[in-house]
Backbone as a printed PyTorch tensor [residue, N CA C, xyz], in Angstrom:
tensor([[[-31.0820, -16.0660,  99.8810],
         [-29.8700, -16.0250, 100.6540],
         [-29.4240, -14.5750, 100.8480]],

        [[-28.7800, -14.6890, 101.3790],
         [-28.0920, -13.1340, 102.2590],
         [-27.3010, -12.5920, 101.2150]],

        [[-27.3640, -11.2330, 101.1780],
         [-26.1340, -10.3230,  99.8640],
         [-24.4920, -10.3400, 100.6720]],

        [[-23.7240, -10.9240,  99.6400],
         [-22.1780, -11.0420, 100.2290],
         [-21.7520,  -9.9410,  99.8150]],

        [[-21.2620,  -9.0170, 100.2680],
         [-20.1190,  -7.7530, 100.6920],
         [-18.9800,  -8.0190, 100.0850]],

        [[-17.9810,  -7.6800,  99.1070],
         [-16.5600,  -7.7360,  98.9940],
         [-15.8990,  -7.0500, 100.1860]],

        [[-14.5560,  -7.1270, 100.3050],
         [-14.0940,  -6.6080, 101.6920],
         [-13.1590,  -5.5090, 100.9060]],

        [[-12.6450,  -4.6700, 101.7070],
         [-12.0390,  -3.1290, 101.5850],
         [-10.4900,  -3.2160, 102.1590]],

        [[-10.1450,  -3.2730, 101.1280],
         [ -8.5530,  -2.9190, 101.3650],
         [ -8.4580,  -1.7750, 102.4520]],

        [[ -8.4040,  -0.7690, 101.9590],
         [ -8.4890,   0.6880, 102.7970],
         [ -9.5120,   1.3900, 102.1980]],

        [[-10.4310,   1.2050, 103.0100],
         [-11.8550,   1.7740, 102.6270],
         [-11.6090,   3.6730, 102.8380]],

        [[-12.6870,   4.0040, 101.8600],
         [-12.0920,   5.6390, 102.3340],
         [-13.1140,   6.7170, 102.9080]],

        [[-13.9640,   5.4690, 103.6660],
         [-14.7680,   5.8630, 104.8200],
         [-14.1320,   5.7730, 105.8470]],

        [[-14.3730,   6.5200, 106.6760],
         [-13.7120,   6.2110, 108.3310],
         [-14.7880,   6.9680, 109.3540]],

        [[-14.2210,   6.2130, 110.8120],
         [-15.3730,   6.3590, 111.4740],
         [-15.1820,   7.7210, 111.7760]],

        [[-16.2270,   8.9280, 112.0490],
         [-16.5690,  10.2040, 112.1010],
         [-16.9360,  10.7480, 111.2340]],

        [[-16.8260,   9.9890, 109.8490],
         [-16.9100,  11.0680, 108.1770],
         [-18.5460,  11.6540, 108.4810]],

        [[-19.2580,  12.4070, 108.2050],
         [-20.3510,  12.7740, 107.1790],
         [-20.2870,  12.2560, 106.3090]],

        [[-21.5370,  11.0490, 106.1950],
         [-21.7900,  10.3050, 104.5210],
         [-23.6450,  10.5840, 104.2330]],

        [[-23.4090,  10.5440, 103.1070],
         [-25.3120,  11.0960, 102.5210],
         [-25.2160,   9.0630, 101.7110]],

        [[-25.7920,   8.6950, 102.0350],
         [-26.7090,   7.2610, 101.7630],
         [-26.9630,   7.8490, 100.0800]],

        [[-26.5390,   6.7740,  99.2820],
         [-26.6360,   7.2780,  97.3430],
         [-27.8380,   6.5010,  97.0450]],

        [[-28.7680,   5.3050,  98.0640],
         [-29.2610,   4.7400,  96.9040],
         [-30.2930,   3.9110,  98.2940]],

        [[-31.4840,   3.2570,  97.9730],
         [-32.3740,   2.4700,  99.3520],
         [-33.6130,   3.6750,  99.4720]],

        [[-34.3150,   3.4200, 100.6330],
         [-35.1590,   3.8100, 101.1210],
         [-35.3790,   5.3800, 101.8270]],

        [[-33.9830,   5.0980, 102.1870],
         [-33.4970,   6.5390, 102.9920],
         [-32.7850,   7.0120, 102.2220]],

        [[-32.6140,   7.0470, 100.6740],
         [-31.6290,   7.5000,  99.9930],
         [-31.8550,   9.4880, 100.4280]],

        [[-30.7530,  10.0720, 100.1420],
         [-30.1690,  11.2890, 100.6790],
         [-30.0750,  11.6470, 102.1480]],

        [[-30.3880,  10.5310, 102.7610],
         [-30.0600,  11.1260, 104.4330],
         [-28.7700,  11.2340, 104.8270]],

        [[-28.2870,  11.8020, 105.5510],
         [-27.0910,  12.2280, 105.7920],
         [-27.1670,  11.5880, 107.5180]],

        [[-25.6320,  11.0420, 108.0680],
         [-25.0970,  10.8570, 109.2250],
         [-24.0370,  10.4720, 109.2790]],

        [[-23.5300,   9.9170, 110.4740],
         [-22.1740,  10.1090, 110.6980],
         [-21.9180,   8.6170, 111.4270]],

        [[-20.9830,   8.3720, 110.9020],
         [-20.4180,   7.0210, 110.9590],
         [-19.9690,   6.7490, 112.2460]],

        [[-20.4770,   5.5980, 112.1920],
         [-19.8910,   5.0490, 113.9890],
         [-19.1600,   4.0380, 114.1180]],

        [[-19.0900,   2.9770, 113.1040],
         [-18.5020,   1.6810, 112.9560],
         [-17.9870,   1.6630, 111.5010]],

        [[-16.5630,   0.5760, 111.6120],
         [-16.5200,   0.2150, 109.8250],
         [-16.2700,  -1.0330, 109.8520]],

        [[-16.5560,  -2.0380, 109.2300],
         [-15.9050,  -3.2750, 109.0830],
         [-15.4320,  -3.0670, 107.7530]],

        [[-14.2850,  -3.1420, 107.4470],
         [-13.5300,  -3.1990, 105.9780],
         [-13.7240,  -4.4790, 105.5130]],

        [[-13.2440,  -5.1810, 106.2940],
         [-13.5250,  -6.9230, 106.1040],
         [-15.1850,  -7.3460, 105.4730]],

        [[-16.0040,  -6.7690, 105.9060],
         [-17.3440,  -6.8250, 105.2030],
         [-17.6750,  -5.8770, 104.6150]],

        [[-16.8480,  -4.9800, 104.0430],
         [-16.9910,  -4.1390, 103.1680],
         [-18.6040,  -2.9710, 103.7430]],

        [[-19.0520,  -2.7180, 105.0390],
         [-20.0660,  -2.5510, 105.7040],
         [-19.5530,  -1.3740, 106.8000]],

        [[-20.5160,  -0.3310, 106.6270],
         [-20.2300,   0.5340, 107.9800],
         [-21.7800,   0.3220, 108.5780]],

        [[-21.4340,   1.3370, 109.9670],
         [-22.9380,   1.6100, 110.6770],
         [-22.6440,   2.9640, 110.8110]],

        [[-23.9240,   3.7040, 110.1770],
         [-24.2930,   4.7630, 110.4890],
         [-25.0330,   5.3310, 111.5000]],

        [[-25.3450,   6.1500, 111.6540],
         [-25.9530,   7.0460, 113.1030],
         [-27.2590,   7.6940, 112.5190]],

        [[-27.9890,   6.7730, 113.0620],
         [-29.6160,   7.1690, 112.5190],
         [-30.0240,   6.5190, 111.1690]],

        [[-29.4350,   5.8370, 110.0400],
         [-29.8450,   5.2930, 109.1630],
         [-29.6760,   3.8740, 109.4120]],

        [[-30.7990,   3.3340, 108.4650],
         [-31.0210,   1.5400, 108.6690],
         [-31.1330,   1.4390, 109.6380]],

        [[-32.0090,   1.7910, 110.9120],
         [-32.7290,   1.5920, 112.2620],
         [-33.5650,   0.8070, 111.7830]],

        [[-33.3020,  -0.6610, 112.3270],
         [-33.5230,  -1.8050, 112.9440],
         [-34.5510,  -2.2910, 114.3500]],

        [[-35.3610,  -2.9850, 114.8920],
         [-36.0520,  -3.3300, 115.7880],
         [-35.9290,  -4.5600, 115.7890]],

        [[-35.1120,  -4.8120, 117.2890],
         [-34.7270,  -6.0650, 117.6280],
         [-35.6800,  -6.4020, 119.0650]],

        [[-36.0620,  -7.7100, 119.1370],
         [-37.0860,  -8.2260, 120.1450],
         [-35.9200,  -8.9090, 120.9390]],

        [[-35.7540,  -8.6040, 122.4150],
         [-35.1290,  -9.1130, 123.4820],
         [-36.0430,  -9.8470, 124.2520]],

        [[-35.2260, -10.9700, 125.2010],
         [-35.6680, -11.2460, 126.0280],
         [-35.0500, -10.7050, 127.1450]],

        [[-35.8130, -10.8490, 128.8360],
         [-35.2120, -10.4310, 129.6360],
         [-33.7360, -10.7270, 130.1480]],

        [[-33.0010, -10.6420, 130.3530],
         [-31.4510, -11.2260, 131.2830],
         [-30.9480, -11.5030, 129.8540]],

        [[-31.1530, -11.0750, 128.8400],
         [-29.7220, -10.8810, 127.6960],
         [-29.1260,  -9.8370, 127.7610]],

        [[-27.7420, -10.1990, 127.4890],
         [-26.5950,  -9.8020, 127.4540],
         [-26.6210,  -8.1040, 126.6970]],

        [[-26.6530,  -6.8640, 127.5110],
         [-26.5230,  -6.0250, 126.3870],
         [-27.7200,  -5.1890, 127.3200]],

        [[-29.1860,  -5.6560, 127.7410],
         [-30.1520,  -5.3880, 128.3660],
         [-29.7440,  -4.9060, 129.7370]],

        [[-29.9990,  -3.8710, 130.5580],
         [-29.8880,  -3.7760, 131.9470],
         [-31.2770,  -4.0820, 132.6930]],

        [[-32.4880,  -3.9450, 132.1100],
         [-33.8140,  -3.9530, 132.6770],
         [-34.3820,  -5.0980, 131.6430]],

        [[-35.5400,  -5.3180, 131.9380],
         [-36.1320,  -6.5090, 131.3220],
         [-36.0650,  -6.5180, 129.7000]],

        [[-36.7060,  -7.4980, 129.4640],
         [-36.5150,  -7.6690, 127.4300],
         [-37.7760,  -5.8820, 127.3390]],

        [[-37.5030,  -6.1690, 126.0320],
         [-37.9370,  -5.4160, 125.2710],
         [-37.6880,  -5.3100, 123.8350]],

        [[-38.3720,  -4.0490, 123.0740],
         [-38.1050,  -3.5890, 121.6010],
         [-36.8170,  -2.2110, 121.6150]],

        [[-35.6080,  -3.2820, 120.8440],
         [-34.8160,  -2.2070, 120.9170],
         [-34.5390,  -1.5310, 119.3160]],

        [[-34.0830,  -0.7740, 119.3830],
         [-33.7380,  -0.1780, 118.3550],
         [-32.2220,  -0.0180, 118.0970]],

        [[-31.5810,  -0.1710, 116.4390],
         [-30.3350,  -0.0600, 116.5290],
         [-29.8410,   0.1230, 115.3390]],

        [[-28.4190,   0.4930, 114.9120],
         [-27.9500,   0.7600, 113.3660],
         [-27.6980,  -0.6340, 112.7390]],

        [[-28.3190,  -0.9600, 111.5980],
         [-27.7250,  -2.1930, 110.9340],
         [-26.6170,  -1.5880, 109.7700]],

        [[-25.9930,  -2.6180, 109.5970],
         [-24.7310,  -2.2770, 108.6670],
         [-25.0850,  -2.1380, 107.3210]],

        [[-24.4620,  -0.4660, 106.3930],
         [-24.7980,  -0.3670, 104.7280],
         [-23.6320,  -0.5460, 104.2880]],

        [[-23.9200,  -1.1610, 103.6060],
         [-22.7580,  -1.2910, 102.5790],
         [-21.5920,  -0.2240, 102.4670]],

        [[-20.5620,   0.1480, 102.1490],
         [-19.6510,   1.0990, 102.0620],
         [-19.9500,   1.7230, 100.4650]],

        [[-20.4020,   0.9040,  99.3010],
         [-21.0180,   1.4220,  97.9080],
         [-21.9070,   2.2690,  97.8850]],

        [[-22.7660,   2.2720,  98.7410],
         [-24.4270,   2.4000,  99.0300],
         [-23.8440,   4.4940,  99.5440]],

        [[-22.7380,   4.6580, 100.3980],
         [-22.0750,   5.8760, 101.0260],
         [-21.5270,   6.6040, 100.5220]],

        [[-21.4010,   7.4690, 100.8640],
         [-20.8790,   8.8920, 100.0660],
         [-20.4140,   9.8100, 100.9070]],

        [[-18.6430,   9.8220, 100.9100],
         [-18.5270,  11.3880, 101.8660],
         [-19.2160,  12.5230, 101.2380]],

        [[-19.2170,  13.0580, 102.3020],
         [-20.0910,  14.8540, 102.5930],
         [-18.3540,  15.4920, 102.3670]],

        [[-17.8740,  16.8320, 101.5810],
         [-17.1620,  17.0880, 101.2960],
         [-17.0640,  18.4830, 102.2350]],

        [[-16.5830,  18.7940, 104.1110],
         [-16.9190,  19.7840, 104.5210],
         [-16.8040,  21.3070, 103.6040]],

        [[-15.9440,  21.3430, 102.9290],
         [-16.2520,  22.4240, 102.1220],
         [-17.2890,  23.2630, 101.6940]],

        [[-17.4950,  22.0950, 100.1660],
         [-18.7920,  22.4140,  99.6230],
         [-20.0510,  21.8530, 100.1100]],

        [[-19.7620,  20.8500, 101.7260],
         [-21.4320,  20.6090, 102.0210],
         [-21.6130,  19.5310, 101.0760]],

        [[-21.2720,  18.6840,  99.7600],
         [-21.6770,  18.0340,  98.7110],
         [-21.1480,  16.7940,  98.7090]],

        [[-21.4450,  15.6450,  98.4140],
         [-21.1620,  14.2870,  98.4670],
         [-20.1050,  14.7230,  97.2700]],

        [[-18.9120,  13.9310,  97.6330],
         [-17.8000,  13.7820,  97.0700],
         [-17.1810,  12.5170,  96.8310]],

        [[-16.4260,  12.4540,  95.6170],
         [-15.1120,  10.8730,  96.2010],
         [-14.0840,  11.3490,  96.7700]],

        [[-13.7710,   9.9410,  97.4040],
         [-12.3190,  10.4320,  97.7780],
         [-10.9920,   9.5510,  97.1860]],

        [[-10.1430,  10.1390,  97.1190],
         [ -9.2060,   9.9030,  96.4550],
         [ -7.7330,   9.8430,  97.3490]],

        [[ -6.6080,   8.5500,  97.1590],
         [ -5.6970,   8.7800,  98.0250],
         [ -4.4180,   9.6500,  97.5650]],

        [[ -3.8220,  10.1830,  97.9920],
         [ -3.0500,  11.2650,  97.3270],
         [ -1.2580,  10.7420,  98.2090]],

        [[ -0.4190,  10.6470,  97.8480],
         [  0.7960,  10.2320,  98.6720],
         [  1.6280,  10.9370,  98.5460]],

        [[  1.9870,  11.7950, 100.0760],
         [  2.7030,  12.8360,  99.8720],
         [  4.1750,  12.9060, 100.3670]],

        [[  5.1100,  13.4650,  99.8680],
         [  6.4040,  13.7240, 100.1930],
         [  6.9710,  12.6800, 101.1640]],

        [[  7.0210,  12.5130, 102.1380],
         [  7.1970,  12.0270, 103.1120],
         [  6.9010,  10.5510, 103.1750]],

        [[  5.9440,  10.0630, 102.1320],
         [  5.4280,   8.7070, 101.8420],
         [  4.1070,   7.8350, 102.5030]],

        [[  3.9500,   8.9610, 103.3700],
         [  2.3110,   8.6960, 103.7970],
         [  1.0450,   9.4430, 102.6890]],

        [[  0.0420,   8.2920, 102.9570],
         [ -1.1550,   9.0610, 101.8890],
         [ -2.0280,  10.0140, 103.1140]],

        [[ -2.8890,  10.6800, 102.3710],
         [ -3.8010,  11.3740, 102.2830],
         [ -4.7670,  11.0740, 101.8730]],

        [[ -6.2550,  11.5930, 102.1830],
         [ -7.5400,  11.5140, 101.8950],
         [ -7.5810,  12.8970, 101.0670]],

        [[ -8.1260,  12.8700,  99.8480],
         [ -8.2600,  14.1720,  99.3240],
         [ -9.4670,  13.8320,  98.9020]],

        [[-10.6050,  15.2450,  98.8810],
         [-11.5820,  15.4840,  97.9800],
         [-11.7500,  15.4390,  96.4690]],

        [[-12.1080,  14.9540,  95.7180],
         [-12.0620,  15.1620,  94.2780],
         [-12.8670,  16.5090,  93.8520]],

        [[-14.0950,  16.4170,  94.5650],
         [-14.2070,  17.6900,  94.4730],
         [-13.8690,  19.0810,  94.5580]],

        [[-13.7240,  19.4380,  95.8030],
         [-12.4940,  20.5970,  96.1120],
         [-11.4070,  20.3190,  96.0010]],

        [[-10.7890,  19.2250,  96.3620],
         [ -9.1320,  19.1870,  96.0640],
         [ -8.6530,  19.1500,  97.7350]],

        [[ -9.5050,  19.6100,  98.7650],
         [ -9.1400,  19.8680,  99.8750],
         [ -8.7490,  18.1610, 100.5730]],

        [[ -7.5960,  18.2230, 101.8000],
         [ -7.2490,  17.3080, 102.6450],
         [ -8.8110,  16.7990, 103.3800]],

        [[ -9.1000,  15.9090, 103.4330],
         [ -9.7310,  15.0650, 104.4440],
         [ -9.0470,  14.7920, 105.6260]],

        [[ -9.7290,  15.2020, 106.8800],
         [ -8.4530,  14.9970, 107.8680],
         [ -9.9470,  13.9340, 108.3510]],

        [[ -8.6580,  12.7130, 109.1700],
         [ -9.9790,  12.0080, 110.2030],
         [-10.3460,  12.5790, 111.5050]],

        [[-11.3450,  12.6480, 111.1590],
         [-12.3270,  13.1640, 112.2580],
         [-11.3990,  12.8960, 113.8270]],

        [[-11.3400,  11.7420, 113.9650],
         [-10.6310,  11.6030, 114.9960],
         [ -9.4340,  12.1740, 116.0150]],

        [[ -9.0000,  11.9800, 114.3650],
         [ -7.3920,  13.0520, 114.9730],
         [ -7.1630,  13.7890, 114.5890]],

        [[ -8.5450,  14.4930, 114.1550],
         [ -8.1410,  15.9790, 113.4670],
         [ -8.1470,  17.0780, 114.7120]]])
């Protein structure tokens, strides 16, 4: 049977981080997050766990006939590790709640803010 995922309160991956893969086949590759499901406790990375899926022609997703596609399957969020821009080094992260009553992403390692990629 299939491995069940716990789900993520507030996971402290988000989509844009730099994560290095801790553990599998591709363990130490490094990429950058494109998807998160918190709910399946599962992101998709960019270039790791490439997948080959067999299409047929006129499915949904296809513009030209079937084929062999290629694509990110979902790792676990355990399995990930932020990249700490600082030191370059897989880090935890830690939530920090500041003044004002919003949290923060902080490095454990450096100590430095995590800003999201997004809206940084």
């Amino acid at each position: 049977m299939g491995r069940t995922v716990k789900a993520v309160s507030k996971p402290h991956i988000v989509k844009g981080d730099t994560v290095v893969l801790r553990r599998g086949k591709e363990k130490g590759k490094r990429g950058i997050v494109k998807h998160v499901f918190p709910k399946d406790g599962v992101a998709t990375v960019e270039g790791l766990n490439v997948v080959k899926r067999h299409t047929k022609p006129g499915q949904a997703g296809q513009v030209q006939g079937g084929g062999i596609m290629e694509k990110e399957a979902p790792i676990p969020m355990s399995a990930l590790m932020v990249v700490d821009p600082k030191t370059d080094a897989p880090t935890r992260v830690r939530r920090v709640r500041q003044s004002d009553g919003s949290s923060v992403r902080v490095s454990v390692r450096s100590g430095e803010q995590l800003l999201v990629p997004g809206k940084a």
